[in-house]
N, C-alpha and C positions, 0 to 999 in steps of 0.2 A: 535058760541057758545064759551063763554070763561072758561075753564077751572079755579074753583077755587085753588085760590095759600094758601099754607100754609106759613105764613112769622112768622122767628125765632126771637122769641122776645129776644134781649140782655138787661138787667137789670142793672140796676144803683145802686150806691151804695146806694143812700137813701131810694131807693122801696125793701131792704132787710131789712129783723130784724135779729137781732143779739144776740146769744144766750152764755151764759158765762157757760163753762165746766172745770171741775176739774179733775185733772189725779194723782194720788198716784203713784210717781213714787218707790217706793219700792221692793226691789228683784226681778225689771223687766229690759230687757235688754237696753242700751242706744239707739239702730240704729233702735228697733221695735218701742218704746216710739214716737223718734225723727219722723219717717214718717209719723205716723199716727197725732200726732199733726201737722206736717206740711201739711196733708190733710183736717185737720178740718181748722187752721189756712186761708188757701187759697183756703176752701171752696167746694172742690173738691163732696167731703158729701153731696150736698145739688143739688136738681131739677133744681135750678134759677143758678148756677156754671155760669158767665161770666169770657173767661179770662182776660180780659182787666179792669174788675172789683177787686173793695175789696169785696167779696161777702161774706167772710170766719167769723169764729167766734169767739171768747177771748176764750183763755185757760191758766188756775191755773196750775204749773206743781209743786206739794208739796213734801216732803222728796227725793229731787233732790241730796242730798248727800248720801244715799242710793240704787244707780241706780246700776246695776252690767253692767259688758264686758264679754263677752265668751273667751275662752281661753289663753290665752298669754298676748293678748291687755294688761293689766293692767303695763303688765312691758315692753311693747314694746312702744305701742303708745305714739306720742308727737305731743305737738302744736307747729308750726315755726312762726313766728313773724320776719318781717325785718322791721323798723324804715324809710328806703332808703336815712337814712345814713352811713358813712363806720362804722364800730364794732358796729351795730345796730342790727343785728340778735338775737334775745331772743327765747331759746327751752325750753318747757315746756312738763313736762312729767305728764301723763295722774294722776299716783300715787300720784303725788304730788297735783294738779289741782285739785282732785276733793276733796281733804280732805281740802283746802283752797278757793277755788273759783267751787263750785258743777254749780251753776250759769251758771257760763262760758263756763263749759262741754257743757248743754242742750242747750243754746243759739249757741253755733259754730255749733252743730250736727243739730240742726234743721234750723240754718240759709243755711246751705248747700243744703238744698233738697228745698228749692224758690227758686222763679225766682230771677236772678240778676242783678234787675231793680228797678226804681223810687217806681213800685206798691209791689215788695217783699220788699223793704226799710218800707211801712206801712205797711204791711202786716206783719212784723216782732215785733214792736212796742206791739202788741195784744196777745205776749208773755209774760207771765209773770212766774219766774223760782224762787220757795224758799227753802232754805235749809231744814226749818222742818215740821213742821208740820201745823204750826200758818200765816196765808192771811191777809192783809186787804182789802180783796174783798167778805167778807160775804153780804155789802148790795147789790149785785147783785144777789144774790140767784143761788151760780153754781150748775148745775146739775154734780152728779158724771156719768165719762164715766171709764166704764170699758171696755177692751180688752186684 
């Protein structure tokens, strides 16, 4: 008598559909924003989840210059940058950063919580970060996510 096996089906990228979500990043905090897209991003959210897949889904992140930090951060936090040439080090502080490049905030914060590999390298790409309020990603019809 053979016992029937249950085999763990792993998914492809092209047997997922992919669905485009919008996040109003407004009066909400950076590091809550950041995870949770980088859960939709890489798919985490969804039944068919392979890791070795792109399974994950396109996320709008709008009024990205509006995002707040809890306590202190705003006057502490910096970004270190080295060139890995000699007087190549560039610091950038969080206050200044997000009133010139808001963009760059959400891109660093959520690149940090992927993988850092060939698949979080695409898997990043399917971020898209705008200072105000105005996309040009209306003809994909994003569903708004709230959290």
């Amino acid at each position: 008598m053979a016992l029937a096996q249950r085999l763990t089906h792993s998914f492809r990228t092209d047997e997922i559909s992919k669905k485009w979500y919008i996040v109003d990043a407004e009066g909400k905090t950076l590091g809550r924003v950041a995870s949770r897209v980088a859960s939709i991003l890489y798919g985490k959210h969804k039944p068919q989840f392979t890791p070795n897949a792109d399974t994950g889904d396109f996320v709008v992140i709008i009024n990205a210059d509006k995002v707040r930090i809890t306590g202190k951060r705003a006057e502490l936090k910096t970004y270190f940058h080295h060139t890995l040439y000699p007087g190549g080090a560039t610091v950038e502080e969080f206050k200044n950063l997000i009133k010139t490049k808001p963009e760059k905030v959400f891109m660093h914060a959520v690149k940090g919580m992927i993988p850092h590999n060939r698949l979080g390298a695409q898997v990043i790409k399917k971020l898209k970060v705008y200072r105000g309020t105005e996309h040009p990603h209306n003809a994909q019809q994003p569903e708004i996510l709230n959290f």
